[in-house]
C-alpha positions in Angstrom: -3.4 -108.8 -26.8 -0.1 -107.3 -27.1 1.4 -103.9 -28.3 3.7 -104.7 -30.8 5.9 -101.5 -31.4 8.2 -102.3 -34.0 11.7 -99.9 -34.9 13.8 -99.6 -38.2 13.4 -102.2 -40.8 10.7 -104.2 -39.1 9.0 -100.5 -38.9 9.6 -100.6 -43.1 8.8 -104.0 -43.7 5.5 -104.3 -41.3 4.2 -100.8 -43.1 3.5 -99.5 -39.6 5.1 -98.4 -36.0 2.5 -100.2 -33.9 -0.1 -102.9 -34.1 -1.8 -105.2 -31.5 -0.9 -108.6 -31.6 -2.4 -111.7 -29.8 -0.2 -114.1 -28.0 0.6 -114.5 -24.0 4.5 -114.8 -24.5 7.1 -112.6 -26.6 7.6 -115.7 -29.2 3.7 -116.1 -29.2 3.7 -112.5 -30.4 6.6 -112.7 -32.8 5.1 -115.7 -34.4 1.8 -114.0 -34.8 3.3 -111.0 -36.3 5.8 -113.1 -38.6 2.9 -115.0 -40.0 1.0 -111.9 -40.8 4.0 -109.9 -42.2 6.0 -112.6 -44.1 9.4 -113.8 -44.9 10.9 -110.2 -44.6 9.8 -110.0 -41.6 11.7 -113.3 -40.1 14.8 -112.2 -41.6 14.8 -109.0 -40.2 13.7 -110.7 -36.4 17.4 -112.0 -36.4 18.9 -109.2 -35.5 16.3 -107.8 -33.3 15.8 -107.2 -29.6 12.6 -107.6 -27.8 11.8 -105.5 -24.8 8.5 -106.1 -22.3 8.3 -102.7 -20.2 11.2 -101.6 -20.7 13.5 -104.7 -19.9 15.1 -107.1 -22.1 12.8 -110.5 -22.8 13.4 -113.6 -24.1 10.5 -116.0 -26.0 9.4 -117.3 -22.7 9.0 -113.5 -21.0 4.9 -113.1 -20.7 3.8 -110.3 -22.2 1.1 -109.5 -19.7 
């Protein structure tokens, strides 16, 4: 599991801050959290960064 922080209008569209989330790569996670949170949610990933511990990651980072 993952810990999904979320900022801005993923924050709004999600309803919360932070949530875990299962998945062993950053685009595991994302697709996790974009099936539980919708079509908002995609559209508002296409603008957004994604960090693991504090530096930049791409979908095939590991989260672990």
């Amino acid at each position: 599991m993952a810990r999904l922080r979320l900022f801005a209008i993923l924050r709004e569209t999600a309803g919360t801050g932070s949530l875990e989330v299962p998945g062993a790569t950053v685009q595991e996670v994302v697709d996790q959290a974009t099936l539980r949170f919708g079509p908002a949610f995609a559209r508002a990933l296409l603008t957004a960064q994604t960090w693991v511990n504090g530096e930049r990651a791409g979908p095939a980072t590991p989260t672990r």
